[in-house]
Phi, psi and omega in degrees: 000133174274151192202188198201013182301311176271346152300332177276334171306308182310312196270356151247033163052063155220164181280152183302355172282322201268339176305301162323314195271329204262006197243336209035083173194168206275171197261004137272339161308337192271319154324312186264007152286318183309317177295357188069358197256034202181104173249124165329097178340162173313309174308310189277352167285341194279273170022295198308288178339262178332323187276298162317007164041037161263193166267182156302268184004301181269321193270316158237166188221120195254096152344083167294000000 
């Protein structure tokens, strides 16, 4: 699954650490999301998604 979690990191400048903490999860999960090596519970996607007011849609893109 493809995602954009670190282009939206980037573009509200913040680090995989302060993200990790505003998600309350460790700041390698947010690495090994970034990395494709790790896909995010439902939850923790919509999470993303709502903090970055973007859609899960737009924020992961599920590969057929």
């Amino acid at each position: 699954m493809k995602n954009l979690v670190k282009v939206e990191r980037a573009r509200h400048n913040l680090t995989q650490a302060a993200l990790a903490k505003e998600l309350n999860v460790s700041r390698q999960t947010i690495h090994a999301i970034e990395k494709n090596k790790f896909n995010p519970s439902v939850t923790l996607a919509i999470k993303m998604a709502r903090f970055f007011k973007v859609t899960v849609e737009y924020l992961f893109d599920i590969e057929e």
